[in-house]
NUNUVO-119345 format. One line per 2 residues: number of its first residue (from 0); for each residue x, y, z of C-alpha. Coordinates in Angstrom, 3 decimals. Each point is the difference from the previous one (the first is absolute). Layout:
<dokols>
NUM	X/Y/Z  ... .
</dokols>
This chain:
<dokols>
0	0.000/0.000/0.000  1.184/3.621/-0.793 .
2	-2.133/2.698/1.173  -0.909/2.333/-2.586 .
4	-1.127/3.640/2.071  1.359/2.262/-2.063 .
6	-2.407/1.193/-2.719  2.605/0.501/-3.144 .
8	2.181/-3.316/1.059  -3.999/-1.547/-0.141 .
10	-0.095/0.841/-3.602  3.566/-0.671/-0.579 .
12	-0.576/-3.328/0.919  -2.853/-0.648/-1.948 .
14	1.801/1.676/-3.537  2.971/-2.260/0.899 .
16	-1.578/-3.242/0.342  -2.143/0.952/-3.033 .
18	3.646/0.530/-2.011  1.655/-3.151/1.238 .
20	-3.324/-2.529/-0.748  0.802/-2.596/-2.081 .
22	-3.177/-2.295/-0.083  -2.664/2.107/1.592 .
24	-1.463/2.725/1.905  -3.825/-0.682/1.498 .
26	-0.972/3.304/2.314  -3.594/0.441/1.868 .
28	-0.713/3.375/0.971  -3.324/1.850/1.037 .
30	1.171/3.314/-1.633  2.124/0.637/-2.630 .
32	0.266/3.844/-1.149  0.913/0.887/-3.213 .
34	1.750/2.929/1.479  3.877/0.182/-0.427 .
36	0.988/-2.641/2.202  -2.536/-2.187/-1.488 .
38	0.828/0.887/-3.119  3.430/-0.927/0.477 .
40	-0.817/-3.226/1.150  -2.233/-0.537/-2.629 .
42	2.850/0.232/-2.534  1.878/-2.210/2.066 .
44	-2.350/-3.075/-0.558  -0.181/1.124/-3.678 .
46	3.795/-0.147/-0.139  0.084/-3.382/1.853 .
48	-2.566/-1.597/-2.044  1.996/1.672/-3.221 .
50	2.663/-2.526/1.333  -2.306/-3.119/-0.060 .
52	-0.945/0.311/3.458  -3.293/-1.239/0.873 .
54	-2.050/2.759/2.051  -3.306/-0.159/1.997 .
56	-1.617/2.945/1.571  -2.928/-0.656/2.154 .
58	-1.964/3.090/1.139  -2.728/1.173/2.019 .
60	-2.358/1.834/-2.319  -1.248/2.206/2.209 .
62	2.691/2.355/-0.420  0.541/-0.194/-3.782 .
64	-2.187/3.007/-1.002  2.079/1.419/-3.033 .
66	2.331/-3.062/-0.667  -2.315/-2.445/-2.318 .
68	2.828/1.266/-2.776  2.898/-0.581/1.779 .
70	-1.190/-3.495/1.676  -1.380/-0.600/-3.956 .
72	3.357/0.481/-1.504  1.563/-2.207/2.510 .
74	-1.971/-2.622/-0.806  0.326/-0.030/-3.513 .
76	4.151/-0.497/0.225  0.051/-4.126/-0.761 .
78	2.308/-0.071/3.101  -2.665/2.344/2.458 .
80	-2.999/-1.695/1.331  -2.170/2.634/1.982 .
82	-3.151/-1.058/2.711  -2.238/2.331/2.013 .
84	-1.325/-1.468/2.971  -3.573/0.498/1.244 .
86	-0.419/2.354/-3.027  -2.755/2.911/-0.852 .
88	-2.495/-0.808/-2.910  -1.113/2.937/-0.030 .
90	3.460/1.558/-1.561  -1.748/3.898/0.249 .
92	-1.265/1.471/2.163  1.542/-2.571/2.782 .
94	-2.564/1.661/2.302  -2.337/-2.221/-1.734 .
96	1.049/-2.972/0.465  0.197/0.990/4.179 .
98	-3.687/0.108/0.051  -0.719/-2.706/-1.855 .
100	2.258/-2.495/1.773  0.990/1.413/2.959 .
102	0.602/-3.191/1.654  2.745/-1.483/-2.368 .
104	1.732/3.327/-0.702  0.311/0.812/3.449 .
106	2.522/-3.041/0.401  3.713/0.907/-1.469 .
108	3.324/-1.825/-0.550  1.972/1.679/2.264 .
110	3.453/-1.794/-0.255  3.215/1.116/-1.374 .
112	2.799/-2.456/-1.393  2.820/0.242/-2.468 .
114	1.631/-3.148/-0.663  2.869/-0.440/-2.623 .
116	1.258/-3.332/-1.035  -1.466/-1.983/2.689 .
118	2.669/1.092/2.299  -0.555/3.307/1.240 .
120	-3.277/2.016/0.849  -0.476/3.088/1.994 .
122	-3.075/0.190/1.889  -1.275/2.376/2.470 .
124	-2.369/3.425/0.401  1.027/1.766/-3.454 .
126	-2.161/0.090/-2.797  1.481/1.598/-3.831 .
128	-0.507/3.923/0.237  2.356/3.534/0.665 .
130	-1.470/0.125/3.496  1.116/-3.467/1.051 .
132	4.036/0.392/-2.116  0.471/3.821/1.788 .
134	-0.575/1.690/-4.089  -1.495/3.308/-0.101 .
136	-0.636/2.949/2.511  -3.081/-1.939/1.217 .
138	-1.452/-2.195/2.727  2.833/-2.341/0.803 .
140	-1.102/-3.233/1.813  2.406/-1.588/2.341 .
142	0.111/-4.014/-0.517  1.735/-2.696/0.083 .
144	1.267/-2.965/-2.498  1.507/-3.340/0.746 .
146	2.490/-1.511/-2.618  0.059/-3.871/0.623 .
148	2.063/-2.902/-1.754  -0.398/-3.402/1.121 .
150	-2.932/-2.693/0.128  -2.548/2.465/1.404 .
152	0.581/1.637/-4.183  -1.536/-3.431/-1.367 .
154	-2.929/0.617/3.082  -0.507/3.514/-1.903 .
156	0.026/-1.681/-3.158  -2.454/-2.612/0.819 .
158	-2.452/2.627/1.392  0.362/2.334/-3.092 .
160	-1.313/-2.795/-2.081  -2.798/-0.794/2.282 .
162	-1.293/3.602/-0.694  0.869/-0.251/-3.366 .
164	-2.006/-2.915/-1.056  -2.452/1.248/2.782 .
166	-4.024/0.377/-1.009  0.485/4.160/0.337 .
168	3.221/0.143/-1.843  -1.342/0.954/-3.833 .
170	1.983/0.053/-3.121  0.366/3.553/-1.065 .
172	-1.448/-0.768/-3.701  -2.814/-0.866/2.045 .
174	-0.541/3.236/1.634  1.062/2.966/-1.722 .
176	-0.541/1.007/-3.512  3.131/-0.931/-2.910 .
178	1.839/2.906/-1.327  0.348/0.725/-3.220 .
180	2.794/-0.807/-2.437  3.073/2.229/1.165 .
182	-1.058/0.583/3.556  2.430/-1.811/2.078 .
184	2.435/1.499/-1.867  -1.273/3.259/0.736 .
186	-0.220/-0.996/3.418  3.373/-1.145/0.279 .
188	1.907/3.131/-1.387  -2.382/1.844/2.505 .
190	1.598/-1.471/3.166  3.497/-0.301/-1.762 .
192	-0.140/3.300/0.049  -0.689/0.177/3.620 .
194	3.495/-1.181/0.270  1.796/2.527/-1.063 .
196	-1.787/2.742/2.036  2.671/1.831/2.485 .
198	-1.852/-1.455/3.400  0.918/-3.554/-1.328 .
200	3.391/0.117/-0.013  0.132/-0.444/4.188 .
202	-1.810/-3.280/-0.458  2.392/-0.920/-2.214 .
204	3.036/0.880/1.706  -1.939/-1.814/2.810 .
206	-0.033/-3.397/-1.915  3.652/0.395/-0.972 .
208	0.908/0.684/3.249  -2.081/-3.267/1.415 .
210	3.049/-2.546/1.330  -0.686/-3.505/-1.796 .
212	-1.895/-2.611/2.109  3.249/-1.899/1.112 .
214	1.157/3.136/1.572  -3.270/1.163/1.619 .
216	0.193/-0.529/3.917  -2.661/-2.758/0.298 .
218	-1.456/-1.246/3.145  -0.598/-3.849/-0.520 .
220	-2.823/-1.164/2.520  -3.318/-2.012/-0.303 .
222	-2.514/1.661/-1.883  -3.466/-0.772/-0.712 .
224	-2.600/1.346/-2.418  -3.811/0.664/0.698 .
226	-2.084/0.991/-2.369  -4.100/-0.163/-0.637 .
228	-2.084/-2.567/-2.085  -0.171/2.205/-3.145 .
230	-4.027/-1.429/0.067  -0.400/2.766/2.954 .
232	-0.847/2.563/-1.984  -3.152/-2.241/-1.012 .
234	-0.666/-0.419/3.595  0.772/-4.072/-0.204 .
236	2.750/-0.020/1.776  0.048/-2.138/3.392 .
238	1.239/1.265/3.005  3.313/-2.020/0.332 .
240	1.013/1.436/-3.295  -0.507/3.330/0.836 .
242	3.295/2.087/0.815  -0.062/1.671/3.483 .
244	-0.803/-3.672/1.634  3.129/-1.323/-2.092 .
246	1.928/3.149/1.682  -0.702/-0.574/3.259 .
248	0.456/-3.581/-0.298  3.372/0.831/-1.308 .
250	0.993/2.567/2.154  -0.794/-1.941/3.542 .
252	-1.590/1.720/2.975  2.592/2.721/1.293 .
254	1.175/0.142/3.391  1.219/2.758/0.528 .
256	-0.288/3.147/-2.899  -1.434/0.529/-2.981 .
258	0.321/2.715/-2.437  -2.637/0.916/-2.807 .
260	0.654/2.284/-3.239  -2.654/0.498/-2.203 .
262	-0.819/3.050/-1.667  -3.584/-0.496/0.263 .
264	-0.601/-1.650/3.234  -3.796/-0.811/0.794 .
266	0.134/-2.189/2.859  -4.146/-0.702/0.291 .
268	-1.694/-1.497/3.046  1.192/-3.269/-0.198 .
270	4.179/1.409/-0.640  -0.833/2.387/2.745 .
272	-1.090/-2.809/2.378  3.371/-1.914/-0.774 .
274	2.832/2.754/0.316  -1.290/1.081/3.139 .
276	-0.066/-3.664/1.455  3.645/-0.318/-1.142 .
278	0.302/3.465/1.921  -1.577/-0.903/2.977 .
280	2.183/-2.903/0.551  3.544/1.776/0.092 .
282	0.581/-0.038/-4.050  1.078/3.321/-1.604 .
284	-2.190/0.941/-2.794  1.494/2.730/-2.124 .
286	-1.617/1.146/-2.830  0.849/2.144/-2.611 .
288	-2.319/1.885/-2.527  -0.554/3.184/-1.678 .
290	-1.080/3.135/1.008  -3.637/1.485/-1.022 .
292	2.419/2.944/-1.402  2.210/-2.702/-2.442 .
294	-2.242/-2.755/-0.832  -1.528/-0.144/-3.359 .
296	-3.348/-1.438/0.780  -1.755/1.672/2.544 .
298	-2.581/-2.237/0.119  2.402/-2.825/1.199 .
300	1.435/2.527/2.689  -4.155/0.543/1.219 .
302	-0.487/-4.630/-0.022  3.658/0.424/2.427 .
304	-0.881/3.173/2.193  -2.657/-0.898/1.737 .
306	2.141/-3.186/1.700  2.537/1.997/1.182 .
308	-1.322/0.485/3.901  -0.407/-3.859/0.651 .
310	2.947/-1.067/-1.323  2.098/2.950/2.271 .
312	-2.045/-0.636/3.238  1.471/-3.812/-0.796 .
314	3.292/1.230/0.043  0.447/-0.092/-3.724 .
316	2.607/2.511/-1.254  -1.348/1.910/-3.331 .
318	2.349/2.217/-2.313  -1.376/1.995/-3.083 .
320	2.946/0.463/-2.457  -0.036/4.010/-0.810 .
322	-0.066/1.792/-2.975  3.962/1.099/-0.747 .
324	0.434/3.727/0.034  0.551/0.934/-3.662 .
326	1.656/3.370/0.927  2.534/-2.383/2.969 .
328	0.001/-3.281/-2.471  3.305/-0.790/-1.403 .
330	0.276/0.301/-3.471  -0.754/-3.769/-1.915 .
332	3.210/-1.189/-1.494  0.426/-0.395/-3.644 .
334	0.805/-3.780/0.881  -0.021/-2.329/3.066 .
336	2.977/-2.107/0.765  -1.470/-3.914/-0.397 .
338	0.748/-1.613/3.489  0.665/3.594/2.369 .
340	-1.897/0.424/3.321  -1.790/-2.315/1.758 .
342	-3.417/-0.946/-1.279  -2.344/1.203/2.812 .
344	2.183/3.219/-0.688  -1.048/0.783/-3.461 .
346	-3.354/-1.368/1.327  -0.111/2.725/2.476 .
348	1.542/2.578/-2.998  -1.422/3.310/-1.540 .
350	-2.856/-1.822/-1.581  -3.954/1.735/-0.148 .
352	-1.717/-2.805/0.738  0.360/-3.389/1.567 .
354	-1.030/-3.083/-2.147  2.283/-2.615/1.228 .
356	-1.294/-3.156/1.664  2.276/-1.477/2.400 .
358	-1.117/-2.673/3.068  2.705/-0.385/2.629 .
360	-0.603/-2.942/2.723  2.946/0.060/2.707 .
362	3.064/1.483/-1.470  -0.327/-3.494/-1.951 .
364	-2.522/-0.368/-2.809  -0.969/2.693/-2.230 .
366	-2.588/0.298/-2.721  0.592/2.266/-3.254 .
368	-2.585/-0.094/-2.883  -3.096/1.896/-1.537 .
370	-2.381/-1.331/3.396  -1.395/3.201/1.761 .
372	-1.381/-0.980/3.493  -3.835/1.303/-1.349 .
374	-3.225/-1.987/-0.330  0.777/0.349/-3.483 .
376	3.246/-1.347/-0.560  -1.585/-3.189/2.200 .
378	-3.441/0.019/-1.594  0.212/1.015/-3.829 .
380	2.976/0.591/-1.519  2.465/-2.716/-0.771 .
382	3.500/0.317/2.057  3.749/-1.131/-0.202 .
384	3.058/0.110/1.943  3.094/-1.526/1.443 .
386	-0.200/-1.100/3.432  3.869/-0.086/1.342 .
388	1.498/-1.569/3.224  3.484/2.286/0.139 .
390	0.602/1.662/3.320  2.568/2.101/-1.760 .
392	-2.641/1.774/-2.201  -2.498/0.102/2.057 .
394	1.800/1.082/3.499  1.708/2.910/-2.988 .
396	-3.468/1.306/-0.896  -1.214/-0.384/3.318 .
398	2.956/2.278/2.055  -0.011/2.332/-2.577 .
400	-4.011/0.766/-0.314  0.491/0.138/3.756 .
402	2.477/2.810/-0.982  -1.171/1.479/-2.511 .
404	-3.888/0.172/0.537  0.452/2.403/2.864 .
406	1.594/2.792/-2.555  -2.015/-0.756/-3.180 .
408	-3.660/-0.734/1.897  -2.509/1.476/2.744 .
410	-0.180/-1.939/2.644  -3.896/-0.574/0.925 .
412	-0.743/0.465/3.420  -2.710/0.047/2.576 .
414	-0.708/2.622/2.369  -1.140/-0.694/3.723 .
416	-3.606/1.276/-1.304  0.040/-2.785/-2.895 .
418	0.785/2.478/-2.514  2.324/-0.698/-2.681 .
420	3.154/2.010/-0.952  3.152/-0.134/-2.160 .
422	3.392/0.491/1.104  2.994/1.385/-2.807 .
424	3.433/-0.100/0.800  1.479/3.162/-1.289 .
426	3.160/1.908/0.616  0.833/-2.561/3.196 .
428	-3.005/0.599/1.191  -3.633/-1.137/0.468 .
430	-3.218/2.111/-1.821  -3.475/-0.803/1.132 .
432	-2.972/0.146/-2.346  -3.334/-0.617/1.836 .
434	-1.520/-0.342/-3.558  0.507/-1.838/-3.132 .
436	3.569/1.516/-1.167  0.498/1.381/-3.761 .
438	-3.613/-0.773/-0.759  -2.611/2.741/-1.212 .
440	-3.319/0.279/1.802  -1.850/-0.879/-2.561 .
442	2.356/-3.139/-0.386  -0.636/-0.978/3.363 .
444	-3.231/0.114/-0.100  -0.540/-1.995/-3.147 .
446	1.755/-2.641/1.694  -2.488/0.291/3.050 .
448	-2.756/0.188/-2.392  1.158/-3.237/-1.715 .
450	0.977/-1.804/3.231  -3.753/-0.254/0.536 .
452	-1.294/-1.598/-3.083  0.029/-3.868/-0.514 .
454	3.250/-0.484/-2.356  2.308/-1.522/1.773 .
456	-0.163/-3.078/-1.787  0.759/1.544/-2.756 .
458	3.489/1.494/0.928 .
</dokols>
């Protein structure tokens, strides 16, 4: 296992192991941008297929709004072979095909693999997008990638080609409309010419700079994949297949801490009920999520908000990562160095928003992969991730969250009177906010507004 926190060294590592395939390339994603990180990976598979590489993309198609030509010109290279899982009918509007089945299209493929050769994958929180690779002046999420070689690669293989010969997972001539004669040309030159645009020369420094695998410090320990029955997005899947009761079957009861990071953290009743148990019998629970002022879906932040007083009378320590200071935030560097700082470092880096999904149990076990602890990564969407016993990684991320979560996050407190407040380290010292920090009223009370309303199994 490598740990891939750094968000240009993520795409460096995917560009590179696209470059050095030989025999194939099969990569699962729930969103793929056609933005220029996208784009350049795009042109990557082109270029590997182009070498007689066989490539299969499998993606969610609820986030393909604008890329029928680009999927469709995939496709029609003899070496591509493009599926959309759990796909739209209804290609326009897509609103359409919401309220007509509601049901089915509520259900996504949330996973994220990339798997070259049968003998290395990266798995973990990142989908294919600027936000997720640090491109752009926008949002920039902070995550975290796992690059694995070993037998738990032929696990990821194995599980790819369950979803890909899955009931949901639809041939692309299936689903969206053939181009005409020319197109994927056209469509090719298009994102070729994303490659030469100024802001892509960093991510291509990046990949030269990427050390080969033999020379990447690796930490060999017993992994083991979990993923969902792909047939859960058709609501057939039994309970033993389902991912969270592989996880915690994995993972073993702790005994005495356990850290959660998940970017969108909506414990419900029943997740409630069992962190504070674990609190009330001596365990730490620390738990790390974003702020109302950085996260990207409110809504989320409202299904998370309104557990926050149980699980601190428990005992149950709560941090909300911040939103950086643009005017105090170091400038982003034209390229990372593949391998520097420590991974909960970068985790804990000038990042807007917090998407990683990381399960600690003990300074022991860890979890890394696309499952957010929400009813709906449990309930609807389809999961994966690398369960992984190595007290080096794990007792890593752990000291240095315990570090760094202090400087980067409020602290969520209760007041003798049951009232909540957040605590910011700044300038050595402590500032109290007795409400909601960074957040507008009318913010706030959207969230309280929402809180209310029946939709939690939905988040």
């Amino acid at each position: 296992m490598h740990l891939l926190p750094g968000a240009h060294e993520a795409f460096a590592a995917r560009a590179a192991l696209a470059r050095a395939a030989k025999r194939s390339i099969d990569a699962q994603y729930y969103i793929w941008h056609a933005d220029l990180t996208g784009s350049l990976l795009f042109g990557e598979l082109f270029a590997a297929a182009e070498r007689g590489v066989r490539v299969r993309l499998l993606l969610d198609d609820h986030n393909t709004p604008g890329l029928d030509p680009i999927v469709a010109a995939l496709d029609a290279h003899p070496n591509i072979e493009v599926r959309l899982f759990n796909p739209f009918r209804i290609r326009k509007p897509r609103l359409l095909g919401f309220l007509t089945d509601f049901r089915r299209l509520n259900r996504r493929m949330h996973n994220k693999s990339f798997t070259v050769d049968g003998e290395a994958t990266i798995v973990g929180g990142r989908n294919v997008g600027d936000e997720y690779f640090g491109a752009g002046e926008g949002a920039l999420f902070v995550d975290l990638d796992v690059l694995a070689v070993g037998p738990v690669v032929e696990e990821v293989s194995n599980d790819f080609e369950r979803y890909w010969t899955s009931a949901p997972a639809h041939p692309t001539s299936k689903v969206v409309a053939p181009l005409r004669a020319g197109q994927p040309d056209e469509v090719r030159s298009r994102l070729a010419a994303k490659a030469n645009d100024p802001k892509a020369l960093a991510y291509m420094a990046a990949v030269g700079d990427l050390p080969q695998s033999g020379q990447l410090p690796f930490e060999w320990a017993p992994v083991r994949m979990v993923s969902d029955n792909p047939v859960k997005v058709l609501g057939r899947a039994r309970r033993r297949e389902l991912i969270l009761r592989k996880m915690v079957a994995t993972m073993g009861e702790p005994r005495r801490r356990i850290d959660l990071v998940s970017g969108y953290f909506v414990p419900t009743r029943s997740g409630t009920r069992s962190l504070t148990a674990l609190a009330r019998r001596g365990i730490e629970v620390n738990i790390l999520t974003n702020a109302l002022e950085a996260t990207d879906v409110p809504i989320v932040h409202a299904g998370y908000a309104k557990w926050r007083r149980k699980l601190l009378r428990a005992g149950v320590r709560i941090f909300e990562l911040r939103r950086p200071d643009a005017a105090a935030r170091p400038p982003r560097p034209a390229r990372s160095r593949p391998g520097s700082g420590s991974a909960a470092s970068r985790l804990g880096g000038a990042g807007s928003a917090l998407h990683a999904k990381t399960f600690l149990v003990d300074g022991e076990r860890l979890f890394v992969g696309s499952f957010n602890f929400d009813p709906r990564s449990a309930n609807l969407n389809t999961e994966l991730g690398f369960v992984i016993a190595s007290p080096a990684l794990a007792e890593g991320i752990q000291s240095d969250l315990q570090r760094l979560a202090p400087a980067r996050a409020y602290e969520v407190r209760l007041s003798p009177e049951d009232r909540l407040y957040w605590v910011e380290r700044r300038d050595g010292g402590n500032v109290r906010h007795d409400i909601e920090p960074g957040a507008s009223r009318w913010r706030r009370l959207a969230v309280r507004f929402l809180s209310r309303l029946p939709i939690e199994w939905l988040l």
